[in-house]
Structure formats: C-alpha cells, structure tokens
C-alpha positions as CSV (number, residue, x, y, z in Angstrom):
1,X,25.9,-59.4,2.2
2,X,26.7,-62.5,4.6
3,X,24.7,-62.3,7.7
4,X,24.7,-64.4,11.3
5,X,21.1,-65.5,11.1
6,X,19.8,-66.2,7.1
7,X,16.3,-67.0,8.0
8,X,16.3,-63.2,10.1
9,X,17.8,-61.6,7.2
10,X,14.8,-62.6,5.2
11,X,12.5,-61.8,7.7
12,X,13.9,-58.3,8.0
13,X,13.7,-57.9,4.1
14,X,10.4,-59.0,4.3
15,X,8.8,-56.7,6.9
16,X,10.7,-53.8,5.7
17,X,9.0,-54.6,2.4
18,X,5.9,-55.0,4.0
19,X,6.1,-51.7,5.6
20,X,7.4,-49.4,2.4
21,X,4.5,-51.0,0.4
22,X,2.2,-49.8,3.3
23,X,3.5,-46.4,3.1
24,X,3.1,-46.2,-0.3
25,X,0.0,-48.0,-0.4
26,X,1.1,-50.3,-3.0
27,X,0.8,-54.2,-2.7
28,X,2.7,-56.9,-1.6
29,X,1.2,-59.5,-2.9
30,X,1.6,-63.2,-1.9
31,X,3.3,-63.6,-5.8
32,X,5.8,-60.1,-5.0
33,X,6.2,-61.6,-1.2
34,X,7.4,-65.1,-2.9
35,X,10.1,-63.4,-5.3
36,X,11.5,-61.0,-2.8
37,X,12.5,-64.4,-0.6
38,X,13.3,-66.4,-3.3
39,X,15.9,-63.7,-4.1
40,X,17.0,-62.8,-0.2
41,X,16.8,-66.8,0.0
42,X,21.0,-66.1,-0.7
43,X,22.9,-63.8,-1.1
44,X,24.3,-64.7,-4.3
45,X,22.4,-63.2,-7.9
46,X,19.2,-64.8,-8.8
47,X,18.3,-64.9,-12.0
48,X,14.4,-64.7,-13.5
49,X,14.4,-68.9,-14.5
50,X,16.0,-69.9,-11.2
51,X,12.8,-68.4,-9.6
52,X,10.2,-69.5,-12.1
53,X,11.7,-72.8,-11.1
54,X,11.9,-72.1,-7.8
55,X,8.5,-70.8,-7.0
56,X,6.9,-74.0,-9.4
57,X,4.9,-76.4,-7.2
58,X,3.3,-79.7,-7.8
59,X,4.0,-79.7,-11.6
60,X,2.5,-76.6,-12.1
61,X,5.0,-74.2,-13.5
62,X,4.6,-70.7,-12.2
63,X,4.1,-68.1,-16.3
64,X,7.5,-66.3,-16.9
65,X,5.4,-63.2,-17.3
66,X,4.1,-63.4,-13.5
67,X,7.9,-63.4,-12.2
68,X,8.7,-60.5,-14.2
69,X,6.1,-58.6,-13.0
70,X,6.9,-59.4,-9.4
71,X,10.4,-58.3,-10.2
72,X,9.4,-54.9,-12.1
73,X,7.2,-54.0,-8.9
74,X,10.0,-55.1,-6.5
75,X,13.0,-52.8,-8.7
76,X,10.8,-49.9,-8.8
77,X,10.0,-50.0,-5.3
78,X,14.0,-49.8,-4.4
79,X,13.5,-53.6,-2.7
80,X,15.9,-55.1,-4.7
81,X,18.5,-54.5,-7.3
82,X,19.1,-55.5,-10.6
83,X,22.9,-56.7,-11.3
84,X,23.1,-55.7,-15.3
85,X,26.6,-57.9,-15.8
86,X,24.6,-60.9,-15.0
87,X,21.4,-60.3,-15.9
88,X,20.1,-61.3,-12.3
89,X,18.5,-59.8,-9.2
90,X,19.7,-59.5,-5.8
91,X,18.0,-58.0,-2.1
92,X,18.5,-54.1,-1.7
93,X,19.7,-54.2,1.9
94,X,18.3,-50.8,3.0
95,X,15.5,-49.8,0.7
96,X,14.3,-47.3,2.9
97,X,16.2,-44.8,2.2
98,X,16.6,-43.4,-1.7
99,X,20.5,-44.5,-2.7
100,X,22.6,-45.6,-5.5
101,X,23.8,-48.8,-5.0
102,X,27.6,-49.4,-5.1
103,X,27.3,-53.7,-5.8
104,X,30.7,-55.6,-4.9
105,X,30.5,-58.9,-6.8
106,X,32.7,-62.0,-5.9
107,X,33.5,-64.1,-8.9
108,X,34.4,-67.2,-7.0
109,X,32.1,-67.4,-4.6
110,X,29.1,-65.1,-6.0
111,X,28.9,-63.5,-2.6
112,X,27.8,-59.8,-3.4
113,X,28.1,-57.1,-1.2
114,X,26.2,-53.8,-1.2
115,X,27.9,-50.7,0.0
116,X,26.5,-46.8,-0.6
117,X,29.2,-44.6,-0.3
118,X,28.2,-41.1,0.7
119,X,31.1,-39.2,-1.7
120,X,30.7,-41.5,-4.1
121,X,26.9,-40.3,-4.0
122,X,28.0,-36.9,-4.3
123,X,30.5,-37.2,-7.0
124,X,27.7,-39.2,-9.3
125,X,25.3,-36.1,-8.8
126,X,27.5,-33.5,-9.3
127,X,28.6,-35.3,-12.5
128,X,24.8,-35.6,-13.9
129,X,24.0,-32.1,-12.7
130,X,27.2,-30.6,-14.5
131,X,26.2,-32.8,-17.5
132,X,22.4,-31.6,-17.5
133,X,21.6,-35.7,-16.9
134,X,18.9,-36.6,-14.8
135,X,19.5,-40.6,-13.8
136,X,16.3,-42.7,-13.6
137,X,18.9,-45.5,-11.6
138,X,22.4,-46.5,-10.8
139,X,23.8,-49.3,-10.0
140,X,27.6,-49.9,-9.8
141,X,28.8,-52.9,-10.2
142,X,32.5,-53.9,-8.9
143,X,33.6,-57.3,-9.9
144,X,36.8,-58.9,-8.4
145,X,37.3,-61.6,-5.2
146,X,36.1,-60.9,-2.0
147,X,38.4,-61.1,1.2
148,X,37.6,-64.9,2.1
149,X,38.4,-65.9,-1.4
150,X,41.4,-63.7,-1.9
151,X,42.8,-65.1,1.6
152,X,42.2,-68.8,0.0
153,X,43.4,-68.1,-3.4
C-alpha cells in the first residue's frame, strides 16, 4: 500500500470516507474520523490498543468500547479491512466500490498490499453460488515477503 505522498493518502481516505457516509447518510463522526487516520496513519496493521493509545490525550485514556465501535462502523461501511491472522485493522484502499479484498501481508516489513482480482472475484462467487453460501465478507489474506524485502533478504 506504499504511496508518494502519506499525508495525501490520508487525506484521500478521509474524504472518500466523508463522501460514502454522505451517501449513505450515516456519520462520520469526529471519534470514526480519528480511527480511520489512526489506521491510514501507516500502512502497516493497526491493532484496537495501538489506537486506544494512540487517540489518548492529556492523561485521559480514550474507553476500549468507543474504539470498537468506531471500528465496527468503519468495517461495515467497506472503509477499512479487518486482517483476521493478526487480529488488526488496515485502510480499504477503494471502498467505493463493493469488492473482496485480496490482502498481501509482508512479514518483515508489515507492509500490506491490497489487490482485488477480478477472476479471483469470479471464482469465490461461483464457488458460494455452487455451494448454496451466501458470504457476509471476505478477506484473503496472503502472507509471505514483499519485493523490497525479498531483494534484501
């Protein structure tokens, strides 16, 4: 998910967030607007106590049950994923358009990469529909090196 310009990467995130909440007349409050940067903030996984300690200010510790709810709005609106291996969240990169999302995970570097494969769409519903499965959400998770750290190892 590396990008030239961090700070317009998190921008981006946010106004697109801005603007699917607006369509669907949902909220983005300033708590939901604070956890969706604290997890574009990198592009690494970000777990839920990284932000509650992230988003505490001036000794007053931000309730573990705020950030989860920030993060249950955030995954049902498709703004970000949830990477199940680690237990952590990480920026949906288009969540404009309805997708699976295909997750490439480095385990040097953390760097994660989000891909959505068109066939690999295909094959996935064909398989429920043969199967009579109706998915509520995918997420495929690869886990392996990424080219930087495969050309340093």
């Amino acid at each position: 998910m590396a990008c030239a310009d961090h700070h317009q990467c998190i921008d981006d995130a946010l106004a697109r967030a801005e603007a699917i909440c607006a369509r669907s007349g949902a909220r983005l409050t300033p708590i939901r607007r604070d956890v969706l940067r604290e997890v574009w903030s990198s592009h690494e996984a970000t777990k839920a106590y990284d932000l509650i300690e992230r988003l505490s200010r001036d000794g007053e510790q931000i309730k573990p049950p705020t950030v989860y709810r920030a993060l249950d709005f955030l995954l049902e609106h498709g703004l970000i994923h949830r990477i199940e291996s680690l237990n952590a969240f990480v920026g949906c990169e288009h969540p404009q358009e309805a997708h699976q999302a295909i997750l490439m995970i480095c385990d040097r570097c953390g760097d994660i990469r989000e891909d959505d494969n068109s066939e690999v769409q295909a094959a996935l519903k064909k398989l429920a529909s043969e199967t009579g499965f109706v998915p509520r959400s995918a997420v495929i998770e690869l886990r392996g090196l990424c080219r930087n750290c495969r050309a340093t190892h």
